[in-house]
C-alpha positions in Angstrom: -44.0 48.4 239.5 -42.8 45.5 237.6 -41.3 43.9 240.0 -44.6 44.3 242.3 -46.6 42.3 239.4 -44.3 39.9 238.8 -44.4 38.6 242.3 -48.4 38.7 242.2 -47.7 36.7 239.1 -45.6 33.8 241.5 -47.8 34.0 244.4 -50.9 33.4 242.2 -48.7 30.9 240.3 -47.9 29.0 243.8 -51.4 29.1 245.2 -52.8 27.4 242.0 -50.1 24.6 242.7 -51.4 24.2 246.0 -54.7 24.2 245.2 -53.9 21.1 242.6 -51.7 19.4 245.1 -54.5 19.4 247.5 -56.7 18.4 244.9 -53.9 15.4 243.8 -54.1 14.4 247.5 -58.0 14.2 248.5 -59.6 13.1 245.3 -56.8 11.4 244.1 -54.6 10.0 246.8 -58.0 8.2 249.3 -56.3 4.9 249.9 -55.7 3.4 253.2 -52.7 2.1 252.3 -51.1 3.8 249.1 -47.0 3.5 250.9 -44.8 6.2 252.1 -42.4 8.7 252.0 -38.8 10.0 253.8 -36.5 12.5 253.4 -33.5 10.5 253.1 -31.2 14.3 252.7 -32.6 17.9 252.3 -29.3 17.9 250.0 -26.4 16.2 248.1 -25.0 19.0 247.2 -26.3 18.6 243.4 -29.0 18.2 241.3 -29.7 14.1 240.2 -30.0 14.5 236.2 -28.4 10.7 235.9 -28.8 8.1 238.6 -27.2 4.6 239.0 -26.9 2.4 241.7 -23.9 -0.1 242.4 -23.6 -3.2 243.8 -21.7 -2.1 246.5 -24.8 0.1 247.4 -23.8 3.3 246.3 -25.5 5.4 244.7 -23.4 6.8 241.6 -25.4 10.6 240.5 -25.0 13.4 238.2 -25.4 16.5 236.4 -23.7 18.3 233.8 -20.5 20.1 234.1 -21.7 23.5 232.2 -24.5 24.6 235.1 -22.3 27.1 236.5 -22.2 26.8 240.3 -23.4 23.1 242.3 -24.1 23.4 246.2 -20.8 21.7 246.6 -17.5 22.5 246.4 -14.7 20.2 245.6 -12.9 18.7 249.2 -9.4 20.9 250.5 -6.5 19.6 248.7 -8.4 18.4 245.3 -6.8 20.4 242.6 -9.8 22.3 240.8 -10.0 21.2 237.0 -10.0 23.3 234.4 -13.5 23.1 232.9 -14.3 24.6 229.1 -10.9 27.0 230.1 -11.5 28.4 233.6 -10.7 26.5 236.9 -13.9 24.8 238.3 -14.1 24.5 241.9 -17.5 23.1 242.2 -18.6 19.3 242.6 -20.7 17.9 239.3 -20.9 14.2 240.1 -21.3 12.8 243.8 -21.5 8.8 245.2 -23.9 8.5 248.0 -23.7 5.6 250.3 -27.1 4.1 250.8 -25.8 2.1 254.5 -24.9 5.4 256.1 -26.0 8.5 253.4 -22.7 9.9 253.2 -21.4 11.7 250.3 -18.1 11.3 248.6 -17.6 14.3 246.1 -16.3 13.0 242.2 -14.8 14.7 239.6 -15.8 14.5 236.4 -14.1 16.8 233.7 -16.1 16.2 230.4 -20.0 17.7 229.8 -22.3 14.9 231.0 -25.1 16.9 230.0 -27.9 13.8 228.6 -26.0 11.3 228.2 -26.3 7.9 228.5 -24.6 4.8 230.5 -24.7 1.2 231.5 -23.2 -1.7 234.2 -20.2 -3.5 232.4 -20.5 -7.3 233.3 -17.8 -6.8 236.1 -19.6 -4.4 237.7 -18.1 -1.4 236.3 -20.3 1.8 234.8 -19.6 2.6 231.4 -21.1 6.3 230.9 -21.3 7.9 226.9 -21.8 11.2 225.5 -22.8 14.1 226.6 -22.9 18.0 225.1 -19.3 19.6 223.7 -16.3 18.4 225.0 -18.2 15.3 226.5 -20.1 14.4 223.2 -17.5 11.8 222.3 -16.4 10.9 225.7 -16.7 7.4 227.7 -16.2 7.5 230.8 -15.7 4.6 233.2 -16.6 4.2 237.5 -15.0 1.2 239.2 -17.0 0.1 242.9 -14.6 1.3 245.3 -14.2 3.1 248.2 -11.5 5.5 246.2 -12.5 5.1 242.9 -13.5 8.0 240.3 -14.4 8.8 236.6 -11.6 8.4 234.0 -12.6 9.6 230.7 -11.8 8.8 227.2 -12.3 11.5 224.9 -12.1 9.3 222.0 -14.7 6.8 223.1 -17.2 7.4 220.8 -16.9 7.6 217.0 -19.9 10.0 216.5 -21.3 12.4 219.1 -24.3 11.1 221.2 -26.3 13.5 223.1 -29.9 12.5 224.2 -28.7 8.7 223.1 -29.8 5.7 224.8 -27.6 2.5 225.4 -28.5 -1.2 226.3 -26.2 -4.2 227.8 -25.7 -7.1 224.9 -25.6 -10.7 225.3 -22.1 -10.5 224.9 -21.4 -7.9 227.5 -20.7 -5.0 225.2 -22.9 -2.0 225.1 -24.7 -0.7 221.9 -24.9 3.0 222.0 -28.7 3.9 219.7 -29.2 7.3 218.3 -29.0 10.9 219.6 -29.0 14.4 218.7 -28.9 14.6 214.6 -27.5 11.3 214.9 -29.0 8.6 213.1 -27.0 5.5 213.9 -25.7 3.1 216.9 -22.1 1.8 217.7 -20.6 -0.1 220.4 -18.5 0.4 223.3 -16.1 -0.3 224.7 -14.3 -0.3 221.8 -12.2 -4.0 221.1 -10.0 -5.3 218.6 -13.3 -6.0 216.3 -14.0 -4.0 213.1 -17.9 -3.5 214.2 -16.8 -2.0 217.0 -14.7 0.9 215.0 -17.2 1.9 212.1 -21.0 3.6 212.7 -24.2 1.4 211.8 -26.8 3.3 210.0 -30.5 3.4 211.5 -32.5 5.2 209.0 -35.3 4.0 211.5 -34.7 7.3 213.7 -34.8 9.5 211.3 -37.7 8.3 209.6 -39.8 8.7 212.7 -39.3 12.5 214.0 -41.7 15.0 213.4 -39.6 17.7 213.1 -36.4 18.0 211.2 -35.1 21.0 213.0 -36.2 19.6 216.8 -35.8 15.7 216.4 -38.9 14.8 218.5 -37.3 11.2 219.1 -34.3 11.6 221.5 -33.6 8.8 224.0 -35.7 5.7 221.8 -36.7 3.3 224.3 -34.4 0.1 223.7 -35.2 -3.0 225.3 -32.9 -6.4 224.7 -35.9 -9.1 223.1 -35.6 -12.7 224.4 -34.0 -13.7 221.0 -31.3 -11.8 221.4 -32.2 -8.8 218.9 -32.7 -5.1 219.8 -36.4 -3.4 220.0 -36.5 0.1 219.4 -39.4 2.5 219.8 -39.2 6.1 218.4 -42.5 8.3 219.2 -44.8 6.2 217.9 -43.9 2.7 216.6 -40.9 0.0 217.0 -38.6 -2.2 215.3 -36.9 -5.0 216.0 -33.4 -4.8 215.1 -30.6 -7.6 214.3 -28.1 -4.9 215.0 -24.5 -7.9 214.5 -26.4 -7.8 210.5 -27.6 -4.0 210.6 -31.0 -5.2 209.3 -34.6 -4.9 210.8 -36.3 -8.1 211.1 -39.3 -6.6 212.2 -41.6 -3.4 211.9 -44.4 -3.1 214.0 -47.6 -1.3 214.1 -48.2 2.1 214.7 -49.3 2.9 218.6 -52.7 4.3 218.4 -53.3 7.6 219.1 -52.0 11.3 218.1 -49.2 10.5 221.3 -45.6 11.3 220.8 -43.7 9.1 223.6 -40.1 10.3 223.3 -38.0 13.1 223.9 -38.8 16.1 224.2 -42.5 14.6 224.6 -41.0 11.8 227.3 -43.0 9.3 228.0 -41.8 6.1 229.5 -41.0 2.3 228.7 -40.1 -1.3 230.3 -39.9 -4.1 229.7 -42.5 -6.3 231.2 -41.4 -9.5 233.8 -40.0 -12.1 231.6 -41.2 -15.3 233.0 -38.2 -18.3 233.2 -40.3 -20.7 235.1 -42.6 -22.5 233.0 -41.3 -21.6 229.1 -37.8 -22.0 227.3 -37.7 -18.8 225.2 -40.2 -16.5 227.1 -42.1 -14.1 225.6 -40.9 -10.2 226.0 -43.9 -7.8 226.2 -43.2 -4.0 226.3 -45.0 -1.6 228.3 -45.2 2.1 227.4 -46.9 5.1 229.1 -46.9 8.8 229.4 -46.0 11.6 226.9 -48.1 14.1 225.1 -49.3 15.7 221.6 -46.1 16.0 219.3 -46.8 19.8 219.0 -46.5 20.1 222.8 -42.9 21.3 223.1 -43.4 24.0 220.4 -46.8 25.5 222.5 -44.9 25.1 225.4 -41.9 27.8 224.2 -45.4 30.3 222.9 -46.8 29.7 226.5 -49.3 27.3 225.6 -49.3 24.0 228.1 -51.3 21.5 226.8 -52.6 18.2 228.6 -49.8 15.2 228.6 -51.8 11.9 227.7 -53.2 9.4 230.0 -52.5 6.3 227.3 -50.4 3.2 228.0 -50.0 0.5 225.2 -48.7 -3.1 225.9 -47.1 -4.9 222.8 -45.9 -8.2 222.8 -42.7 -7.8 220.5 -42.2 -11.6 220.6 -45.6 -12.6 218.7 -46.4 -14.0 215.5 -48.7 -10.6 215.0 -48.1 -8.2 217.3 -50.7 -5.7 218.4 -51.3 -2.7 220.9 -53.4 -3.3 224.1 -54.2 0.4 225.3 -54.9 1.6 228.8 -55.3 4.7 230.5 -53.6 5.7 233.6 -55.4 7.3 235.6 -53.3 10.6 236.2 -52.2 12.4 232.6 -48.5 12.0 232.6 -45.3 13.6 231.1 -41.7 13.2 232.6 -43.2 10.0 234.6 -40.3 7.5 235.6 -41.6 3.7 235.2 -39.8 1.8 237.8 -40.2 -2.1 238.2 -40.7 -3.7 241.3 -39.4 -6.8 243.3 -43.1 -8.1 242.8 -43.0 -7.5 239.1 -45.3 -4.5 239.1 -44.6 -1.1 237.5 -44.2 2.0 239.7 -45.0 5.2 237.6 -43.6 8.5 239.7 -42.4 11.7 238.9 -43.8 14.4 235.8 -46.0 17.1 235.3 -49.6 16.6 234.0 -49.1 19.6 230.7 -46.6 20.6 229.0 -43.4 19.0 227.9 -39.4 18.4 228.4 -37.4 21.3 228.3 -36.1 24.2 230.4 -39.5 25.5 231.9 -41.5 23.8 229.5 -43.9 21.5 232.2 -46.7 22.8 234.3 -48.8 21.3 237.2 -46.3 18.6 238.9 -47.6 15.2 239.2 -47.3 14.3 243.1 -48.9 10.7 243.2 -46.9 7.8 241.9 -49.4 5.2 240.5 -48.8 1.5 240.4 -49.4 -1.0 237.4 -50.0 -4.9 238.3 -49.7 -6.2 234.8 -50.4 -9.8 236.2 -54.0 -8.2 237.3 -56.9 -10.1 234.6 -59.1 -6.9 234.3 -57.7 -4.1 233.2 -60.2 -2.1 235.6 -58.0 -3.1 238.5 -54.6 -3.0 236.8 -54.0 0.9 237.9 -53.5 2.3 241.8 -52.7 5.9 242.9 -50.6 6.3 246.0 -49.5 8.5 248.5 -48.7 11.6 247.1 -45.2 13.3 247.4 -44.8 17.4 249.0 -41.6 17.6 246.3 -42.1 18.5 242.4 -40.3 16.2 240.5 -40.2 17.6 236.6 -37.6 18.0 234.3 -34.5 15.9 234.8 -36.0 14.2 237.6 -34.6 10.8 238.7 -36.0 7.4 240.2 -34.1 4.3 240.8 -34.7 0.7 243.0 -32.5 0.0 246.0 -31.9 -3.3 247.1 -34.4 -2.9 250.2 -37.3 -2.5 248.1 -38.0 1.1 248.5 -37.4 3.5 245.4 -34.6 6.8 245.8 -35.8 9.5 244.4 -33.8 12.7 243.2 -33.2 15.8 241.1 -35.8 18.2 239.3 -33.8 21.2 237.7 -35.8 23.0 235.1 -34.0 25.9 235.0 -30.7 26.6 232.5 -28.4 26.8 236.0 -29.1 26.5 239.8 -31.9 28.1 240.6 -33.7 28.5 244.1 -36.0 31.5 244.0 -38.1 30.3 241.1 -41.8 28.2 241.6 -39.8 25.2 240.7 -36.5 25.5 242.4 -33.0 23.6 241.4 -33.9 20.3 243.9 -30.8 18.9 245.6 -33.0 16.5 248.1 -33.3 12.6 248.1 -36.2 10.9 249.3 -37.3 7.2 249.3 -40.7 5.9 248.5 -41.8 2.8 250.0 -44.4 0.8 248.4 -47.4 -0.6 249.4 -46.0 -3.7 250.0 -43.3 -2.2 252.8 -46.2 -0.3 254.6 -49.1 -3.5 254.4 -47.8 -4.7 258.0 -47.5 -8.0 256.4 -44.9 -10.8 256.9 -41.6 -10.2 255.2 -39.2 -12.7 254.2 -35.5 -12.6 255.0 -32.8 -14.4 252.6 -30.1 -15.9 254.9 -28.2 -17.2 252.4 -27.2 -18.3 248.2 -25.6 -21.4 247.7 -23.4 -22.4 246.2 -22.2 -18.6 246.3 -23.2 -15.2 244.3 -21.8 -16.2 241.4 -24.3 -17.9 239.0 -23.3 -19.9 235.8 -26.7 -19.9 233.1 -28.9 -22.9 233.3 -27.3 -23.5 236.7 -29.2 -25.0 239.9 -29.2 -23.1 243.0 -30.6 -22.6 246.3 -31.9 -19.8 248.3 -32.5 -20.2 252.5 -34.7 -17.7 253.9 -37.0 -16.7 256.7 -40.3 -15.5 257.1 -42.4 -15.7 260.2 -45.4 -17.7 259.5 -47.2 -20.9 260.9 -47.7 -22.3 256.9 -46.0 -21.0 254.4 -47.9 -19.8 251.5 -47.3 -17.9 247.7 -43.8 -17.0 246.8 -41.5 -16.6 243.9 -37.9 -15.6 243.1 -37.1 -12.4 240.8 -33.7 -10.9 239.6 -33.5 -7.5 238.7 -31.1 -6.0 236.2 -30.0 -2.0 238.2 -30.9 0.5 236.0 -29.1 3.9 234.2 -31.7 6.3 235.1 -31.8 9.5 233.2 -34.7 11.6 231.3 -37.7 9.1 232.2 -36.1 6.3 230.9 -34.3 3.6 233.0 -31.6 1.7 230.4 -31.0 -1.7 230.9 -33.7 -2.4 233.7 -34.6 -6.2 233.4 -37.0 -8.5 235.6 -36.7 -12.2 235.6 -39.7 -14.5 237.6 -36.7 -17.6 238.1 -38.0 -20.9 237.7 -38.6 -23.1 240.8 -38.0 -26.9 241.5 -39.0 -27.5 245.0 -38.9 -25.9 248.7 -38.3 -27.4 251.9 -38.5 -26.6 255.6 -35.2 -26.4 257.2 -36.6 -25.3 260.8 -39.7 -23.2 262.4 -40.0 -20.2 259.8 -36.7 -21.2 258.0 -37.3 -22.4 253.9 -34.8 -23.3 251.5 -35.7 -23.4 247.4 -34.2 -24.7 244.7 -34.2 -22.5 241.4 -32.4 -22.5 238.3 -30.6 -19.2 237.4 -31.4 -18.1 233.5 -30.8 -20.3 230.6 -29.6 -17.6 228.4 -27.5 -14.1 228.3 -30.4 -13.0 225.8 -32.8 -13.4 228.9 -30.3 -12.1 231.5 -27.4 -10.3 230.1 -24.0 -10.8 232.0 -23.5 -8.9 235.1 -25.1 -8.4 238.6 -28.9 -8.6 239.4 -30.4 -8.2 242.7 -31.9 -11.3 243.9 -35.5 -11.4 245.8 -37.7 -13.8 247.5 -40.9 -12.8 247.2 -44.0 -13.8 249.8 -47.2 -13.1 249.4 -47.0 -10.0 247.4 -44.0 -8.4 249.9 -40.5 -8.7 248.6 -37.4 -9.8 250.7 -34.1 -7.2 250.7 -32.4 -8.3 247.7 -29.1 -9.8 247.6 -26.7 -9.1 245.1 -25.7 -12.0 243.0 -23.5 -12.0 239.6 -24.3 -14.0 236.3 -21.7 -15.2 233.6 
């Protein structure tokens, strides 16, 4: 009898989710052009929790090493490692090749359970923390065909789960924060004393709500134009001279009863920093998504409540900073913000109740929704698009590739691998093209970067492209900084809108541009960017270029 009810209880539990999908998809989804979707692979063989992409195009993803069982087992002739004592078999980590969608199985031995990681200046990703015999860990990814994780279980002075890190103007890597862990160092470690001693932040734990669940895991950090750290816990920021360990600034409280971090995961970026008209731009911070601080408590007593619809932009950069609010026009919790080659904000993924946590998020989000924060009225700022068929909740995954489409990956909110559940263990990737890849406008084509990919700061350079047009019209450059994409929040993602000094025409349809590469490493930290031409609102594919 009990099992007779409870599968009532699932089929009653999946009708409902049908009935709001279909709901997402007429009321919300009625545009004639709102982009597209594809099935890149029904499966990788695991579930995405972490997500970074390469310049090489691969696609470096993960999970966690104490799941139990993946959907892939490690190739014939690997030797199995032995994983928290017993021989583990089972594939945890995975590169996927964006050019042909293979997938080359890695092994990683520590627990990579939320953690944390960046793109070193040479190209190599630096991942931190994790859960037990990963909490200290650092592990390391060179871009080659061979190539996989070595770890060093000594990497970390303090343990960091559910920390956050952010590329430095010198290269390094400041680690910010999690579990019970109110601090920040640096990695990797040198021969310099800050690197070997913690930095107190009494910041984080001044600003959790609970002192048994911090309620501020994975702070948004975002590198300010003047070289110093913002930080936003929950509710309100600071701006952080973190070579000094002092806060130089404090900044208002967002409006509203909205927590915005872990486990009430909202989402940040920071807005398009514009190079081609002011010396020191100014850096604006967008924030959406999250929910009422209580939520993740309700949630474990079986109480769901409504994730907020609030977005707040603050300019962290003026003389008196204050919140703008919006509303999105979906509620929103586990949303990914993604920007765009255009310099607009895709918002994808989440659930519209409940919170982070194993089982904790009801009624998936399928529509991603984009935010033009060059629009003038607000009104128009907002767009819902094409909805997707796949939940994406709880360690969900979004990330830009190089083509202008966004991967997207993962949703596990179950302890282990799960499949008979209303919200399975997801193993499938999918792309989502944007409006501007499904307008059937003109799309420009860069041919070539001179003097080469390798870009010195303040240094003129010139991009050739094509596009197929009688006169040419609008167009800009932008460099994006590739993202470490766990949890909601994408660490280290960075738009630039390059400066431009004159275009000519080389031929019919053929352009070249002059444009000067970033003035600073506080505007453009050292490493690779993806390069795009962008035409009348549709982006070129970008090519990789490196910065130094």
């Amino acid at each position: 009898m009990d099992s007779v009810i409870m599968e009532a209880k699932i089929l009653v539990f999946i009708i409902l989710q049908l009935e709001l999908f279909l709901f997402s998809n007429l009321v919300l989804g009625a545009h004639s052009n709102g982009g597209s979707w594809e099935l890149l692979k029904k499966s990788i063989g695991i579930s995405s929790m972490h997500i970074q992409l390469l310049q090489n195009e691969r696609i470096i993803t993960f999970d966690r090493t104490d799941a139990g069982p993946s959907n892939l087992t490690l190739p014939k002739g690997r030797k199995c490692p032995k994983i928290s004592g017993r021989r583990d078999c089972y594939v945890h980590a995975v590169e996927l090749d964006m050019n042909n969608l293979n997938v080359r199985p890695l092994t990683v031995l520590s627990d990579t359970w939320c953690s944390s990681g960046s793109m070193l200046p040479d190209g190599k990703l630096v991942q931190s923390g994790g859960y037990g015999n990963g909490e200290k860990v650092v592990r390391t990814l060179e871009p080659c065909p061979t190539c996989d994780w070595k770890e060093d279980y000594k990497g970390l002075i303090s343990p960091r789960w559910y920390a956050s890190n952010q590329v430095l103007p010198g290269g390094n890597i400041i680690v910010v924060g999690g579990r019970f862990q109110f601090s920040y160092e640096f990695i990797p470690k040198s021969s310099k004393p800050e690197d070997h001693r913690l930095h107190t932040l009494p910041f984080l734990k001044e600003t959790r709500y609970s002192s048994q669940i911090p309620n501020n895991l994975y702070p948004f950090t975002h590198l300010s134009t003047d070289g110093n750290l913002f930080i936003f816990a929950n509710n309100r920021g600071i701006l952080l001279d973190y070579v000094k360990n002092k806060v130089v600034k404090t900044y208002p409280t967002m409006p509203g009863e909205v927590a915005r971090n872990y486990p009430s995961t909202g989402s940040s970026v920071l807005l398009p920093l514009d190079l081609s008209t002011k010396t020191t731009p100014e850096a604006e911070v967008f924030i959406c998504g999250g929910t009422h601080p209580e939520s993740f408590n309700k949630a474990k007593a079986g109480i769901f409540l409504e994730a907020t619809k609030t977005c707040g932009r603050l300019r962290i950069t003026a003389a008196n900073p204050k919140w703008e609010m919006e509303e999105m026009p979906i509620s929103r919790v586990l949303g990914d913000m993604i920007m765009l080659p255009t310099g607009d904000v895709l918002i994808i993924n989440g659930a519209a109740n409940g919170s982070a946590g194993w089982w904790y998020a009801r009624v998936p989000v399928h529509n991603p929704v984009i935010y033009r924060p060059a629009e003038a009225a607000t009104a128009n700022r907002f767009e819902v698009l094409k909805a997707a068929t796949i939940p994406r909740l709880y360690h969900s995954t979004a990330h830009l590739l190089s083509d202008g489409r966004v991967l997207v990956a993962g949703s596990n909110p179950n302890h282990n691998y799960n499949f008979t559940v209303p919200f399975p263990t997801e193993l499938s990737v999918e792309a989502f093209s944007p409006p501007y890849l499904t307008s059937g406008k003109p799309r420009p084509s860069i041919s070539s970067v001179k003097p080469g990919m390798n870009l010195a700061y303040k240094q003129k350079f010139s991009v050739e492209f094509q596009v197929k047009v009688r006169q040419l019209g609008k167009f800009y450059l932008t460099m994006v900084a590739p993202s470490f994409t766990t949890h909601s929040f994408s660490m280290n993602q960075r738009l630039l809108l390059l400066a431009v000094n004159r275009v000519r025409r080389m031929s019919s349809g053929s352009y070249a541009v002059e444009g000067d590469a970033p003035a600073s490493a506080a505007f453009a930290p050292p490493g690779y960017y993806q390069l795009f031409v962008v035409y009348e609102g549709v982006p070129s594919v970008g090519k990789w270029v490196h910065i130094k």
